[in-house]
C-alpha positions as CSV (number, residue, x, y, z in Angstrom):
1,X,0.0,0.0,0.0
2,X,1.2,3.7,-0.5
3,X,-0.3,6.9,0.3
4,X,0.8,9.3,-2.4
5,X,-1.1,12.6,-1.5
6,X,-2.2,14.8,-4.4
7,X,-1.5,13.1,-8.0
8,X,-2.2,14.3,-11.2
9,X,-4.7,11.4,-12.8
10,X,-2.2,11.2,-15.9
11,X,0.6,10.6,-13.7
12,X,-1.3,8.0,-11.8
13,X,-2.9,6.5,-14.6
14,X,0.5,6.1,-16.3
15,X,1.4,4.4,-12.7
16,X,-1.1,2.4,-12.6
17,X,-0.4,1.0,-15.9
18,X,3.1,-0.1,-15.0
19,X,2.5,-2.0,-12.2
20,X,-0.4,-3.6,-14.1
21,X,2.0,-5.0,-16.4
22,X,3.5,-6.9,-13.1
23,X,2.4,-9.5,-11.3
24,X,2.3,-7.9,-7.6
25,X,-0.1,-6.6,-5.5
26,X,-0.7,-2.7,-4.8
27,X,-3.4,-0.3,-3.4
28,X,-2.4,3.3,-4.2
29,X,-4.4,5.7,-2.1
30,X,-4.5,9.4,-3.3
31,X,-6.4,12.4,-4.1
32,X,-6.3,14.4,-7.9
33,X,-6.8,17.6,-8.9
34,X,-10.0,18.6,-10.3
35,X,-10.5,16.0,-13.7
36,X,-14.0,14.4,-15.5
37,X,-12.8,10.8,-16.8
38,X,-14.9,8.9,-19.0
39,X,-15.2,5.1,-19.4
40,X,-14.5,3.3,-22.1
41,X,-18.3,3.0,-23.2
42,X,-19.3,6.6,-21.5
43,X,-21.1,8.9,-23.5
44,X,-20.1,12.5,-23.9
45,X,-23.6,13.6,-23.5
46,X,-23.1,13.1,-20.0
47,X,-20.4,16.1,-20.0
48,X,-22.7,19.1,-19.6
49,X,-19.9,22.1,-19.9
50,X,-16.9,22.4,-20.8
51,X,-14.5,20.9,-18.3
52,X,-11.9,23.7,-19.0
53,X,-14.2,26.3,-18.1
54,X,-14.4,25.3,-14.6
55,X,-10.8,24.6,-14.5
56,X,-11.0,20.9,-14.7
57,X,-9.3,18.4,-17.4
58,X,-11.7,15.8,-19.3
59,X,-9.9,12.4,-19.9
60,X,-11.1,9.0,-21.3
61,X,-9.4,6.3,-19.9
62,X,-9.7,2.2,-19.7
63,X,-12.3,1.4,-17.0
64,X,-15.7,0.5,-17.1
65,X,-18.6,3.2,-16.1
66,X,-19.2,6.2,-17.6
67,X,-18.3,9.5,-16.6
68,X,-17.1,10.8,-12.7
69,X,-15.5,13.3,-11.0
70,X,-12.0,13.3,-9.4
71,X,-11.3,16.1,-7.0
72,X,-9.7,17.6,-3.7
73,X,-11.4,16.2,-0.6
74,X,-12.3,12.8,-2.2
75,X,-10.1,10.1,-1.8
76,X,-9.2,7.7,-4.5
77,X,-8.3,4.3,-4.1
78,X,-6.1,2.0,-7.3
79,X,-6.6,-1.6,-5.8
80,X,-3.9,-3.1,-8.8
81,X,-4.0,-6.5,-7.9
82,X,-4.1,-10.5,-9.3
83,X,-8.1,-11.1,-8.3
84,X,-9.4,-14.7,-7.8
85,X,-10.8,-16.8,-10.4
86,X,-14.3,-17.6,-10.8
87,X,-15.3,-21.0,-8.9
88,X,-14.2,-23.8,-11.6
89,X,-13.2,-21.5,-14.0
90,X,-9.6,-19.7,-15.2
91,X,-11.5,-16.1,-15.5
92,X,-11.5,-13.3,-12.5
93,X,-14.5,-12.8,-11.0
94,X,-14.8,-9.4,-11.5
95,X,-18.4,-9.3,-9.9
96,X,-16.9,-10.9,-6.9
97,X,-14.1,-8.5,-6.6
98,X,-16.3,-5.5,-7.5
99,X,-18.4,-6.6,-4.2
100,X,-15.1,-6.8,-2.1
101,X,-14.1,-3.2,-3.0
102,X,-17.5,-2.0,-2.0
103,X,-17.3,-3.9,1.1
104,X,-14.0,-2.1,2.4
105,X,-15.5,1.2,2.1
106,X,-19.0,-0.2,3.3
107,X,-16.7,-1.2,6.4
108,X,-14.3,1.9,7.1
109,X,-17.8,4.7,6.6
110,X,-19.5,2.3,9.1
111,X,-16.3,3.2,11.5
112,X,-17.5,7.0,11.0
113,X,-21.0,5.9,12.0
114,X,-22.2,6.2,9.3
115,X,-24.6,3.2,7.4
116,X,-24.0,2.7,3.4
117,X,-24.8,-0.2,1.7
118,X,-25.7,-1.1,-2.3
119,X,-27.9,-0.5,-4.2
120,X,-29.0,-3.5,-7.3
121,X,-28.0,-2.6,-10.8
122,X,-25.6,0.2,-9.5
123,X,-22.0,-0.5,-8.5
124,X,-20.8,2.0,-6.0
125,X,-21.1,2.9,-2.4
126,X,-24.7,4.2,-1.9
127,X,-27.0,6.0,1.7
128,X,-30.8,4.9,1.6
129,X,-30.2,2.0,-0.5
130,X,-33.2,0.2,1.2
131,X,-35.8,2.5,0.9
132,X,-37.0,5.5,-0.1
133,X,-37.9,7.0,3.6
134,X,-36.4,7.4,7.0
135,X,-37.9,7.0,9.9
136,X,-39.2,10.5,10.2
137,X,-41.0,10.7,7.4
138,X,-38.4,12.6,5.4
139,X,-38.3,11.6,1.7
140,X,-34.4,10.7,1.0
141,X,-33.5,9.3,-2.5
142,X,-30.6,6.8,-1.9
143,X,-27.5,9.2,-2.5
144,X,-24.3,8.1,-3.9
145,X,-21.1,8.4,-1.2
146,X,-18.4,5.8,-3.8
147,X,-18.2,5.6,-7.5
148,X,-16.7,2.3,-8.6
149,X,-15.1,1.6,-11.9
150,X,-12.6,-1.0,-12.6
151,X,-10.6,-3.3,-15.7
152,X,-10.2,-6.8,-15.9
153,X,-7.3,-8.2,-18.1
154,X,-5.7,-11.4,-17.6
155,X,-7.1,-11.5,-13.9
156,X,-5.5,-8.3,-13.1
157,X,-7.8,-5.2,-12.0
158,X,-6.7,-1.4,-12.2
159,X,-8.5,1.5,-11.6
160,X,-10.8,1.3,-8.7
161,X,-12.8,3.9,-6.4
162,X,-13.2,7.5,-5.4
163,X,-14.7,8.2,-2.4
164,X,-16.5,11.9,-1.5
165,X,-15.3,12.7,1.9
166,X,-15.4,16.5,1.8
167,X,-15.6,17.6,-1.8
168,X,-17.3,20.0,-3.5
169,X,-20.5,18.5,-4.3
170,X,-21.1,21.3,-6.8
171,X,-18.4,19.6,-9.2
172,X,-21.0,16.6,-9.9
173,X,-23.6,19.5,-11.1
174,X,-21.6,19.5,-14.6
175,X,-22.1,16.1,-15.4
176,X,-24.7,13.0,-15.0
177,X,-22.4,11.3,-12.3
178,X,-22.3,7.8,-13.8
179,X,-24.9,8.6,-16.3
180,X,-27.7,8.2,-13.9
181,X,-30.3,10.9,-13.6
182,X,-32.3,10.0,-11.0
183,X,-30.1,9.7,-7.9
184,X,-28.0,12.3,-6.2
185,X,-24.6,12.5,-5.2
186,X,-23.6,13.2,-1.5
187,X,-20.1,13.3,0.9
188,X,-19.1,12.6,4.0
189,X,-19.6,16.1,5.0
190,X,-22.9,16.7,3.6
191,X,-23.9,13.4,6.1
192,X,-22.4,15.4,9.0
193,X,-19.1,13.3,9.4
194,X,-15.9,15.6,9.6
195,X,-12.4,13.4,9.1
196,X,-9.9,14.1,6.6
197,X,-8.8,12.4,3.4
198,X,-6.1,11.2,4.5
199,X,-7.6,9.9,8.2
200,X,-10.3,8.4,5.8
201,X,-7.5,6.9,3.9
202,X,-6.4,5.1,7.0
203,X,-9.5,3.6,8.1
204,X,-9.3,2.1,4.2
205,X,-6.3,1.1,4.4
206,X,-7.1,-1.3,7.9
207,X,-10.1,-2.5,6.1
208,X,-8.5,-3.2,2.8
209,X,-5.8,-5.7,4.3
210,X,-8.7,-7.4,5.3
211,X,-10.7,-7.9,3.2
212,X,-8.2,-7.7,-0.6
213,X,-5.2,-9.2,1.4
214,X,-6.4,-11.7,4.3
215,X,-3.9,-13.4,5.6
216,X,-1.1,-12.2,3.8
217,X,1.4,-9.3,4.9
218,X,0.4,-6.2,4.5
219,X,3.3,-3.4,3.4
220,X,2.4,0.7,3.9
221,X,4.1,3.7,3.1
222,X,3.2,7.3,3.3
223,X,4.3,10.8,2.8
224,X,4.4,12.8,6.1
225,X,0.8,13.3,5.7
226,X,-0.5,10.1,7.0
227,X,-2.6,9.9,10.2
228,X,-0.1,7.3,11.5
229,X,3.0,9.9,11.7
230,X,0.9,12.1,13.6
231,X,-1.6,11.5,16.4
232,X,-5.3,11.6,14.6
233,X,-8.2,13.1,16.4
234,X,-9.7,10.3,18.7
235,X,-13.2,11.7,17.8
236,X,-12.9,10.7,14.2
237,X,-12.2,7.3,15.1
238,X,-14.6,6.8,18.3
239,X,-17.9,5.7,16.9
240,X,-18.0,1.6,15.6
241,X,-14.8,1.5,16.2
242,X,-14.8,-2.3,17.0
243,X,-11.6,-4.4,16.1
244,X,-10.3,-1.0,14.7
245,X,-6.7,-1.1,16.6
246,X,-6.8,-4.9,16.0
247,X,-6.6,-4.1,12.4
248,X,-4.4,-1.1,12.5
249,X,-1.5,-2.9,14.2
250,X,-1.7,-6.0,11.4
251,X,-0.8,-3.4,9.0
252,X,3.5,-1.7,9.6
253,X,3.2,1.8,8.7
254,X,6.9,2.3,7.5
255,X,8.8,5.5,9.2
256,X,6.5,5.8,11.9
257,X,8.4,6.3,15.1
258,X,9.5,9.9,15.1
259,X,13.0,10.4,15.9
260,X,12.5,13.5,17.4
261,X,12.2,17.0,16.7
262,X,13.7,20.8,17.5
263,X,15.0,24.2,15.7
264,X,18.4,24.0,16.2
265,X,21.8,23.4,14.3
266,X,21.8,26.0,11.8
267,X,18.7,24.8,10.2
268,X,16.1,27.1,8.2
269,X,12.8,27.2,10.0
270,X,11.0,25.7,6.8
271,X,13.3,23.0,7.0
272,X,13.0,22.6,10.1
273,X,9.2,22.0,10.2
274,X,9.3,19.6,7.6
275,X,11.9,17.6,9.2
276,X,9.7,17.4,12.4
277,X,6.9,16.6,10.8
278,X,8.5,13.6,9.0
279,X,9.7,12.5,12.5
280,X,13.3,13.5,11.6
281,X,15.9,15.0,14.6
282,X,18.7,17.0,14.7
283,X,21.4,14.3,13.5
284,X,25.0,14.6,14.0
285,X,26.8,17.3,14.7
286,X,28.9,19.0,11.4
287,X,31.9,18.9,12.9
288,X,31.6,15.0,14.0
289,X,34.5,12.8,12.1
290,X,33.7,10.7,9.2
291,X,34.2,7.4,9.4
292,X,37.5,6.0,7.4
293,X,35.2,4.7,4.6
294,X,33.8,7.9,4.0
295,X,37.3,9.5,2.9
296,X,38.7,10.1,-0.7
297,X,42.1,10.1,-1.8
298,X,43.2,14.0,-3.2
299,X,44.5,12.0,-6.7
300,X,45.6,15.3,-9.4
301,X,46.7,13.0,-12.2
302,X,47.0,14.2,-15.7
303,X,43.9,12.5,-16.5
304,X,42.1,15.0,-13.7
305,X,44.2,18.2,-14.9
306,X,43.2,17.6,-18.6
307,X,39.5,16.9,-17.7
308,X,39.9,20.3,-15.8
309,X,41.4,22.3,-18.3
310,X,39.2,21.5,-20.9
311,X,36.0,22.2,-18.9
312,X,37.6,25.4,-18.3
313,X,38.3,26.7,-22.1
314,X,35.0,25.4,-23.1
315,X,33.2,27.0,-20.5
316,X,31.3,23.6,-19.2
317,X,29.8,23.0,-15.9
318,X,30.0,19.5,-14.4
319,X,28.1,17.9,-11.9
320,X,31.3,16.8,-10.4
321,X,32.4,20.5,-9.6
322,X,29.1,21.6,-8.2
323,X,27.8,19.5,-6.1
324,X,31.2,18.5,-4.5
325,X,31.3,15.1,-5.0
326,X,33.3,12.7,-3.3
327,X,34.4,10.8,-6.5
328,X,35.6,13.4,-8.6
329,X,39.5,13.0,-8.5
330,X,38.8,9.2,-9.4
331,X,36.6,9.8,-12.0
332,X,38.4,12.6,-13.9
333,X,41.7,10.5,-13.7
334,X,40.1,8.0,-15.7
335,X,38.7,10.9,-18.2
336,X,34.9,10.4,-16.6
337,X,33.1,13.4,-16.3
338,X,29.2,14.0,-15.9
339,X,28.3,17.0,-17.7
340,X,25.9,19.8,-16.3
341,X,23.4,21.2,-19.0
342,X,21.5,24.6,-18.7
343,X,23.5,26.7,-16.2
344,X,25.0,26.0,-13.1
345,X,21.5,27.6,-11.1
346,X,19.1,25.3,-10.3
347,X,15.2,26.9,-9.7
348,X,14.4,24.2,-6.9
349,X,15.9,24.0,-3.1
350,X,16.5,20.6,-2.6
351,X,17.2,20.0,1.0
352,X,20.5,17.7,0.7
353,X,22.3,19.5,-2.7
354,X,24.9,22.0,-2.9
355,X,23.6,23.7,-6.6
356,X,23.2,26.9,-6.5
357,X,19.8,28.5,-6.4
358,X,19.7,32.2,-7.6
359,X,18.0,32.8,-10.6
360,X,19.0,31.3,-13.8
361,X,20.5,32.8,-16.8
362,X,18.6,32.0,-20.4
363,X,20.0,28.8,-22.1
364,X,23.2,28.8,-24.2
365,X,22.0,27.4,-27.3
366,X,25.5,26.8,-28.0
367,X,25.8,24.4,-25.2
368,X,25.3,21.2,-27.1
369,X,27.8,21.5,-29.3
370,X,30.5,22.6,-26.6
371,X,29.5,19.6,-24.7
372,X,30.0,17.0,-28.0
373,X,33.6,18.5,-28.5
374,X,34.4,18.1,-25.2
375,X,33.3,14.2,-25.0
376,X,34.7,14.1,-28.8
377,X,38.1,15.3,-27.6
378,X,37.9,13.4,-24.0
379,X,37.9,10.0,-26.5
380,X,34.8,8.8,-24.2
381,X,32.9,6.0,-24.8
382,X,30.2,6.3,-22.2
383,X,28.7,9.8,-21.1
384,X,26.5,11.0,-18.8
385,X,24.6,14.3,-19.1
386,X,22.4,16.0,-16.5
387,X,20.7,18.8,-15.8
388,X,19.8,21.5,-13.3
389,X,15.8,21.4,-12.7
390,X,14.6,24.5,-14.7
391,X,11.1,25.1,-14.2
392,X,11.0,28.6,-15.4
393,X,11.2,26.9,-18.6
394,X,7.9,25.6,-20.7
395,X,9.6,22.2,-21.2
396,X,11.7,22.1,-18.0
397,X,14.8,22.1,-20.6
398,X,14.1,18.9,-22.5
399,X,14.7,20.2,-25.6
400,X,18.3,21.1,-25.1
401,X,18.8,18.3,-23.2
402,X,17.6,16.3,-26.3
403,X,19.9,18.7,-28.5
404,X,22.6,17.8,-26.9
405,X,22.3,13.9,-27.2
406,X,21.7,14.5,-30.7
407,X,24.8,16.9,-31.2
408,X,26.8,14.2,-29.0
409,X,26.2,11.2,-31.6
410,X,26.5,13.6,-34.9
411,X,30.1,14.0,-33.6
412,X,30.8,10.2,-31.9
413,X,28.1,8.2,-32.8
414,X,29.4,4.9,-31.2
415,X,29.5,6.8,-27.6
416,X,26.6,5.7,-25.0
417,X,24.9,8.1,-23.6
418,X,23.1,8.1,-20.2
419,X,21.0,11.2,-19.8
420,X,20.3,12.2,-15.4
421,X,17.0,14.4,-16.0
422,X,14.4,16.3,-13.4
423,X,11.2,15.1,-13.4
424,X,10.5,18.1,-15.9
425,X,7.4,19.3,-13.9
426,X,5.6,15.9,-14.6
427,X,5.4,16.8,-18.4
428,X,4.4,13.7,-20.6
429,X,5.5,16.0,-23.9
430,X,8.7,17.4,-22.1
431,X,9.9,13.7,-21.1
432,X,8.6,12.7,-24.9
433,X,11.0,14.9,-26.0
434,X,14.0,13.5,-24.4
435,X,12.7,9.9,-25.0
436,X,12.3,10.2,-28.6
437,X,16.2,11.1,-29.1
438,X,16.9,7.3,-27.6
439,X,19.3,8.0,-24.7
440,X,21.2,4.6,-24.0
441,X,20.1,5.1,-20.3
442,X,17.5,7.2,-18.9
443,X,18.5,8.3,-15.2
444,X,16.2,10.1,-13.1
445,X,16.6,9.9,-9.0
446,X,13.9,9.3,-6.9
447,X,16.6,10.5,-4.0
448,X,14.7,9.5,-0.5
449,X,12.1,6.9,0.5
450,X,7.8,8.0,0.7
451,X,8.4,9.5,4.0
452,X,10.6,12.1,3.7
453,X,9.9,13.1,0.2
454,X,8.6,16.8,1.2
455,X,11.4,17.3,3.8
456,X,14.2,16.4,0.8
457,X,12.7,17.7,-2.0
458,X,9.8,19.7,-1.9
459,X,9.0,20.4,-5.2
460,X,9.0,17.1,-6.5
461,X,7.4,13.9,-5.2
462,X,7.7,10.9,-4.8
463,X,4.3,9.2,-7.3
464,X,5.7,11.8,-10.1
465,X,9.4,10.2,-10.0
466,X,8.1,6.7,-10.3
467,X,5.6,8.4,-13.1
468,X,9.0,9.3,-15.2
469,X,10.8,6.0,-15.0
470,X,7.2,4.1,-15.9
471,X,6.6,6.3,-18.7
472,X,10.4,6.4,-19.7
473,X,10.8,2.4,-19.7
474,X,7.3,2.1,-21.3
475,X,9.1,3.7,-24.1
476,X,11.8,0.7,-24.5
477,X,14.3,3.1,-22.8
478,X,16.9,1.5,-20.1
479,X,15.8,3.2,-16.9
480,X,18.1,4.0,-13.5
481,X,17.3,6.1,-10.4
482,X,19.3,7.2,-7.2
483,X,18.9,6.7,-3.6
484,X,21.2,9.0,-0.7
485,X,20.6,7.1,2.4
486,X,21.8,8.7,5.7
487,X,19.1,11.5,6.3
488,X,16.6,9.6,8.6
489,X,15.4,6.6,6.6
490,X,14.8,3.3,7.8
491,X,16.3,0.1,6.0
492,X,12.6,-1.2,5.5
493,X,12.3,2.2,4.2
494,X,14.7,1.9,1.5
495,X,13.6,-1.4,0.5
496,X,10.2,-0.3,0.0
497,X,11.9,2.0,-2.8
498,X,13.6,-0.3,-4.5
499,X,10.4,-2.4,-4.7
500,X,8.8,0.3,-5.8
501,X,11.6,1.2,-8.4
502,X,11.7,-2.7,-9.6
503,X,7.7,-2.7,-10.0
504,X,8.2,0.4,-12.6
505,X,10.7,-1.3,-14.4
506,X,13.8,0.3,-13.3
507,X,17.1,-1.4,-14.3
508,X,19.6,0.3,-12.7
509,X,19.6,1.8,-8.5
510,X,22.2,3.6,-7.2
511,X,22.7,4.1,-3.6
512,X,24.8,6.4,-1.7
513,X,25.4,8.0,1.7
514,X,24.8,11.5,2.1
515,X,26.8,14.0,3.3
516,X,25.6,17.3,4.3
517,X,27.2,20.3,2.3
518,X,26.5,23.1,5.3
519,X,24.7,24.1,8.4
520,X,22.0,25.3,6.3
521,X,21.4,21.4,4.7
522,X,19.4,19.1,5.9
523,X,21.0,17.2,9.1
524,X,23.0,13.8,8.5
525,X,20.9,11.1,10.6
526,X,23.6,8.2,11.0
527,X,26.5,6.4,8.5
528,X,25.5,3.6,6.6
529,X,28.6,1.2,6.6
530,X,29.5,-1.1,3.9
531,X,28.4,-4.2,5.0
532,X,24.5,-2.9,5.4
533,X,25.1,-1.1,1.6
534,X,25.7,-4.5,0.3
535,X,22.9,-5.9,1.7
536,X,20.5,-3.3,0.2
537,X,22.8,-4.4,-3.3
538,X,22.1,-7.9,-2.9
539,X,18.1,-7.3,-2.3
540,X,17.7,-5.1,-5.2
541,X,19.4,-7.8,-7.3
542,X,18.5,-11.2,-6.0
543,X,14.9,-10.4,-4.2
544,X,13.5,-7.8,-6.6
545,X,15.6,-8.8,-10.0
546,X,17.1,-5.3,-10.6
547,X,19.3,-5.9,-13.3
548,X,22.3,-3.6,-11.4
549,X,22.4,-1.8,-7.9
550,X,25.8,0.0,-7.4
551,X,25.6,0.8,-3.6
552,X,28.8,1.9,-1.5
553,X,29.6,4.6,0.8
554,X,30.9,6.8,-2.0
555,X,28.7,5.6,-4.6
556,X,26.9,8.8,-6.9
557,X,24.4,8.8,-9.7
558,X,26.8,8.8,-12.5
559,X,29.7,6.1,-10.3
560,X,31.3,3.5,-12.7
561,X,27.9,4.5,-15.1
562,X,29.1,2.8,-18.0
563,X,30.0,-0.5,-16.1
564,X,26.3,-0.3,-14.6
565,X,24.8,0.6,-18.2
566,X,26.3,-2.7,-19.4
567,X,25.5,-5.0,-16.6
568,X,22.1,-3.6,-17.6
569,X,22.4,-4.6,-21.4
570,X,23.8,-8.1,-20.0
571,X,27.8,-7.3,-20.7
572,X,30.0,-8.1,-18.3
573,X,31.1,-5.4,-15.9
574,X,34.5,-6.0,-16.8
575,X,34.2,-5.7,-20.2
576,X,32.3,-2.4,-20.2
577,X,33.6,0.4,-22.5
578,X,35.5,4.0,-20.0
């Protein structure tokens, strides 16, 4: 399970989709921004304005039903999941399993005290099913709380519910919700019952591992938004609340023992409050000692003071330079550089990353060409080109990322090129862009585990990173992502990711331990040694089938990339071109 806040539906549809394509079982819990989808047999009709006119997008997509709302205050549930077979038969029972989705949210309303139930001939979640009366005499048509829409292949389901906890019931006045005209729409708050999504998204949660997962163990993780990282309000949770803790402990709620809290150590205030509220502490003092695995030989070869001079007189920024990594005098003695497109000013604040953040300069449309004579005259076989995040830009910079590849194998066509990009603002066209120039690898770094997504980075997220590398190795392109370990994580934690990255089809994982740049940074938790680095290796590669995970105390995004491309293309490591 995995609590992913507020997604974009494309994003989450695209999600979806990949772990489809698997063979595991998921339940992502979320909430969109405002969007009308329509089923694959919906009619239009049932579209009564123009969705962009009340600032809403209008989407078909592959599930059964017609057409529904997806909004803030309603929380959305993906149940992606192998569902089983009809008695004596090799097809899904997708009645059956229709019935068990109803029953989870039948079961965590009735925690709220509130009564829902079904009603014939319409799949959802419905009040008054039973009649057309209550007890005072009050007409009340039954009233809609769920709608419920899934797909059926090969005994896999996707899609799933949305439930209206406080929405805006007014968004449902622009369409025939469902195409039914004769039954209204209600929420949770319109019944009287006042919980959040994401406490509603807990009681779900208890219920669903129940009743979609008996018996079986039961994985969560959340952003620091989930009810279980702070303390809900008991109210919410008082009425029919039978069995309710029962069900809560069967369920490990990764990251959720805060490791304590405070404003001190340099730290920004906003920082600060993000950290606490993820449950991280102060961490380590800056002047504490590194540990002797954490040092790097000071190595000025001529291989380094070529590298150097030739960045120099063509005026190229490397990743190496500016965010101080530890691997640099290795690297540029063996003529290995990583390559920084679009400026050396980065417009996001990432909470572990030395870039500079002042305002960017325009891009140097001469850039691409600069960069293919340096890699032309560096003789290199394998090179990697990243980016700073530029979201002043309409396409986040993908097309002089894409430039440059092009210019790159115009001037050495048999070099590899691995391409380290931002999640360009979630753009489908943007990543398009870059895809359709056929990188060798596709890197893009997911950085941090669920948990402490908004304290590391927060302008990016954690659904929208796994979004890239889906929609990037949907293409056919090789896919790789980065882990820095050491900023408050847990080992089941990390694991979680690397599930996560392996169910998207990610071939390559590095893993690295942080080290904290200033005062200003975000606090270093603990050292990871070695030995606990391998392990994390060895899980990726043996448990989950990643094709390579380089992981080391030193270990960075672009480390030994072209022996990782290769073990990813099935070469031998040994073999793999400098």
């Amino acid at each position: 399970m995995r609590w992913l806040g507020t997604v974009p539906y494309a994003e989450a549809w695209d999600l979806q989709q990949a772990l489809f394509a698997g063979v595991h079982d998921h339940l992502l819990l979320c909430q969109h921004p405002p969007v009308y989808t329509l089923g694959v047999r919906a009619d239009e009709a049932n579209v009564l304005v123009d969705p962009a006119a009340v600032g809403a997008e209008l989407l078909r997509v592959n599930r059964g039903g017609d057409v529904t709302f997806h909004g803030p205050g309603q929380l959305v549930g993906y149940p992606v999941m192998t569902v089983p077979s009809e008695r004596g038969g090799g097809l899904a029972d997708t009645r059956a399993w229709v019935r068990a989705v109803e029953q989870v949210l039948i079961d965590a309303v009735a925690e709220l005290g509130l009564e829902a139930g079904r009603l014939p001939g319409y799949p959802g979640v419905w009040l008054d099913a039973g009649g057309d009366a209550r007890s005072d005499g009050a007409g009340r048509r039954p009233r809609k709380l769920a709608a419920i829409g899934v797909r059926m292949a090969r005994s896999r389901s996707m899609h799933g519910f949305a439930l209206n906890v406080d929405v805006d019931l007014g968004w449902f006045d622009h369409i025939v919700p469902c195409g039914i005209t004769d039954k209204g729409v209600t929420s949770l708050a319109a019944e009287g019952i006042t919980a959040s999504v994401a406490q509603v998204a807990e009681l779900v949660a208890r219920h669903a591992a129940r009743l979609l997962a008996p018996g079986r163990p039961v994985e969560l993780a959340a952003g620091d938004d989930w009810p279980g990282l702070t303390a809900p309000d008991p109210a919410v949770f008082s009425s029919g609340a039978s069995g309710a803790a029962d069900l809560s402990a069967s369920i490990p709620v990764l990251g959720s023992e805060p490791a304590g809290g405070g404003s001190r150590g340099g730290v920004p205030v906003r920082l600060r409050t993000r950290l606490d509220r993820a449950g991280v502490g102060d961490g380590m003092d800056l002047a504490e000692r590194k540990p002797p695995w954490m040092k790097a030989k000071v190595r000025t070869d001529p291989g380094y003071r070529e590298l150097k001079r030739l960045s120099r007189q063509l005026d190229l920024v490397t990743v190496c330079e500016e965010a101080g990594c530890p691997n640099i005098y290795e690297c540029w003695n063996e003529g290995t550089a990583t390559f920084m497109l679009l400026g050396e000013r980065c417009t996001r604040a990432c909470g572990f990353c030395a870039v500079d953040t002042s305002k960017p300069l325009p891009p140097d449309t001469t850039e691409p060409d600069r960069v293919a004579e340096a890699i032309d005259h560096l003789g290199l076989d394998h090179a990697v080109l990243t980016m700073v995040a530029r979201d002043d830009l309409p396409d986040g910079g993908a097309d002089l990322v894409a430039r440059t590849v092009d210019a790159v194998r115009r001037r050495r066509p048999a070099t590899g090129v691995e391409v380290l990009i931002s999640d360009l603002k979630g753009s489908s066209e943007a990543l398009a862009r870059i895809c359709d120039v056929r990188p060798d690898v596709l890197n893009h770094n997911i950085e941090t585990v669920a948990r402490l997504q908004r304290a590391v980075r927060p302008s990016a997220g954690y659904a929208r990173s796994l979004t890239v590398l889906a929609r990037a190795a949907r293409a056919g392109l090789v896919t790789k992502s980065g882990l820095i370990v050491g900023m408050g994580e847990e080992t089941a934690e990390v694991k979680a990711t690397l599930a996560d990255l392996a169910a998207v089809g990610t071939r390559i994982v590095t893993i690295g331990q942080y080290l904290r740049p200033s005062a200003r940074h975000l606090p270093l938790q603990r050292w990871w040694t070695p030995d606990e680095l391998t392990e994390l290796k060895v899980f990726g590669e043996r448990e989950l089938g990643i094709a390579h995970v380089e992981a080391s105390p030193l270990t960075r995004s672009s480390h030994h990339a072209s022996g990782a491309a290769a073990a990813a293309a099935g070469q031998p490591e040994e073999t793999a071109p400098r």
